[in-house]
MARKEVO-580380 format. One line per field, with one value per residue (C-alpha): residue number from 1; x, y, z; residue in three letters. Coordinates in Angstrom, 2 decimals. Layout:
vexti = c(NUM; ...)
east = c(X; ...)
north = c(Y; ...)
up = c(Z; ...)
volo = c(ALA; ...)
// end
This chain:
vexti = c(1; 2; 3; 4; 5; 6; 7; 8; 9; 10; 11; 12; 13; 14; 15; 16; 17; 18; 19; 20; 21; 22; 23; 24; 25; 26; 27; 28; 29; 30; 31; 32; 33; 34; 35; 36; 37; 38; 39; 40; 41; 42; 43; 44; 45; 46; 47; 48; 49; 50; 51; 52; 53; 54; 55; 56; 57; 58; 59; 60; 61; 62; 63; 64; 65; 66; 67; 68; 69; 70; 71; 72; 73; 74; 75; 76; 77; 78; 79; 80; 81; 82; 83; 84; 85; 86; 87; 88; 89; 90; 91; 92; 93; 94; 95; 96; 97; 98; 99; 100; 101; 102; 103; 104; 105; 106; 107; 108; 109; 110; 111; 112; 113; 114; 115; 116; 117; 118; 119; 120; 121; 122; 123; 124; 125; 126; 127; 128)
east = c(112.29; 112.93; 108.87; 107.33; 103.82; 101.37; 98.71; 99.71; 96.38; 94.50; 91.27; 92.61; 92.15; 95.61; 97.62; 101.61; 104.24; 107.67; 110.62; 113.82; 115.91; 116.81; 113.86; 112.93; 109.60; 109.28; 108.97; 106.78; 104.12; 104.76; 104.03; 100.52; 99.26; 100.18; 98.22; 95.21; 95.55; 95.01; 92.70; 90.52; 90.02; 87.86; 84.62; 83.72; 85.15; 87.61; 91.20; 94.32; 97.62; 100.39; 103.72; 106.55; 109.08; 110.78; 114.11; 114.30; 115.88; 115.98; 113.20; 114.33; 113.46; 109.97; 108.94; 106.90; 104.76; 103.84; 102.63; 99.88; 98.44; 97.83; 95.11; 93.77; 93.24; 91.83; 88.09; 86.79; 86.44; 90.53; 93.20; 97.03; 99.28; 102.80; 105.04; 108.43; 110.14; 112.13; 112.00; 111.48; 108.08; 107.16; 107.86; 105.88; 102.82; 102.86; 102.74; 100.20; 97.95; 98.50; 97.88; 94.55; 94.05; 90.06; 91.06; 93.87; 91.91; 92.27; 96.65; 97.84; 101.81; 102.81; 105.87; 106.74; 104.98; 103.65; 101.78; 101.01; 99.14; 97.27; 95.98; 94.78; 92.74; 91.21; 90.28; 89.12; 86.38; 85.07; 84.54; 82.70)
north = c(81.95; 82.27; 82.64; 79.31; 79.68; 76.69; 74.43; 72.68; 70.47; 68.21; 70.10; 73.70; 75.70; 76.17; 78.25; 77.94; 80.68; 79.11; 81.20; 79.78; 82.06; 86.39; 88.29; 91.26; 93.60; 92.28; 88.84; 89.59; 90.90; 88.20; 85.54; 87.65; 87.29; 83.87; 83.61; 85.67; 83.09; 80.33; 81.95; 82.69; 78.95; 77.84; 78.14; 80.60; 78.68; 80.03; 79.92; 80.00; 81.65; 80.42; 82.52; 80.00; 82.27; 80.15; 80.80; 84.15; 86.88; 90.06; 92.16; 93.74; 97.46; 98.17; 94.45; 95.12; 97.91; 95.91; 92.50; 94.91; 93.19; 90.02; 90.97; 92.93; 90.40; 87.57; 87.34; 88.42; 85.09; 84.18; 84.30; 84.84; 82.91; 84.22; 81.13; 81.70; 82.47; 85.14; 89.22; 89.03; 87.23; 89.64; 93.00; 91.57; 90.69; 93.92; 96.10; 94.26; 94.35; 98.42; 98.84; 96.51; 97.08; 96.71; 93.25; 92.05; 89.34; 87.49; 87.66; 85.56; 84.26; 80.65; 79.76; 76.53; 75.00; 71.96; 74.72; 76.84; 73.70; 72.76; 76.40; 76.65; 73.78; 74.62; 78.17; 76.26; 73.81; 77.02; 78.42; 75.52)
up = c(89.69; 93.48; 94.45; 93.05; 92.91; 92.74; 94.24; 97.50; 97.91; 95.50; 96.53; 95.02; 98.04; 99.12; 97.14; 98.00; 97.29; 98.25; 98.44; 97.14; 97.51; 97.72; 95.37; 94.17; 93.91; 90.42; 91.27; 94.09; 91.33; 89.13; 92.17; 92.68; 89.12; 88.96; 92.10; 90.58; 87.83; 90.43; 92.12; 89.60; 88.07; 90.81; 91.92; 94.78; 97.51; 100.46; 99.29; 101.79; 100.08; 101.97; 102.01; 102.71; 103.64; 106.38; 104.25; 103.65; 105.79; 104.06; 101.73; 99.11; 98.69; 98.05; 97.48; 100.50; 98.56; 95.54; 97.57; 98.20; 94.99; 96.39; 98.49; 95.62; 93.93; 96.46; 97.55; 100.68; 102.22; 101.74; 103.50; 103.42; 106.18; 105.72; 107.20; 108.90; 112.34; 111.56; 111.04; 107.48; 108.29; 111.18; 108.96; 105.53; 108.10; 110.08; 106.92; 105.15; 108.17; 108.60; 104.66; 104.96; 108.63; 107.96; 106.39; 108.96; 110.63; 107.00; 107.39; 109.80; 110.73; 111.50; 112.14; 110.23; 107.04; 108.97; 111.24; 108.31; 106.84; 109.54; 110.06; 106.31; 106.91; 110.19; 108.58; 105.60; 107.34; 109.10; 106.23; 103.91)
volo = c(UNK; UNK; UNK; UNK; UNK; UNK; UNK; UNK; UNK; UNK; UNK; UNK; UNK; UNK; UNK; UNK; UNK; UNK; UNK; UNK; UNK; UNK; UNK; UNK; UNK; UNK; UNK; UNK; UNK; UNK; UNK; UNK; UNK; UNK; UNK; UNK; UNK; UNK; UNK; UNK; UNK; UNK; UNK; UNK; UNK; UNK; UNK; UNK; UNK; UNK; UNK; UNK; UNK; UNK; UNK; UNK; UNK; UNK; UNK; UNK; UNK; UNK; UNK; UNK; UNK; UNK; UNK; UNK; UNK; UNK; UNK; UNK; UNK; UNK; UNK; UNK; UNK; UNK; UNK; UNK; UNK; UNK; UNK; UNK; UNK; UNK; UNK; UNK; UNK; UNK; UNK; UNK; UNK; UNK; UNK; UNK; UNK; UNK; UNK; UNK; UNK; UNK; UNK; UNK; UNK; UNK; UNK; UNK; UNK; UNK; UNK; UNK; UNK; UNK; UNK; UNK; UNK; UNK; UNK; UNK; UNK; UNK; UNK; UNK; UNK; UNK; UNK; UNK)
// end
């Protein structure tokens, strides 16, 4: 599947979506219940979803629309860090913080997966 989902810490609070490859609005929707999944099998502590999308330049059509169900599904007190230098990054982040504008403090960009990291666990330890 070209959006591995999984846990990136041993603690569970960092959820990591890494794109392999080109996807498609389906797979975008599967990647967000898998996430809900996660999620959902720990307690009520902060969770960081990071979107590794450092390799991928294009989005296919209306892929954009349905990762709306990400944030449906995530707790008030998480956040999404979409992770790439590149337009494909900037677009995904500016239309999920017009569609949840009252939540757009909670998406954030980084530019590498090192940096990405390091934010999740500086938003993390604010939030204990």
């Amino acid at each position: 599947m070209p959006i591995q989902v999984g846990w990136d810490d041993d603690e569970k609070t960092i959820i990591l979506w890494h794109y392999s490859q080109e996807w498609t609005w389906q797979e975008s929707v599967e990647a967000a219940e898998q996430t809900q999944v996660l999620r959902h099998s720990v307690d009520e502590q902060s969770v960081v979803v990071i979107l590794n999308m450092e390799f991928t330049q294009t989005i296919p059509r209306d892929s954009i629309r349905n990762m709306r169900r990400l944030l449906h599904n995530l707790e008030p007190t998480d956040f999404v860090i979409l992770c790439g230098d590149n337009a494909a990054v900037d677009v995904v982040t500016s239309f999920l913080r017009t569609l949840f504008y009252d939540q757009s403090n909670r998406i954030l960009m980084a530019p590498t997966l090192a940096d990405a990291r390091i934010l999740a666990q500086r938003l993390l330890s604010v939030h204990d």
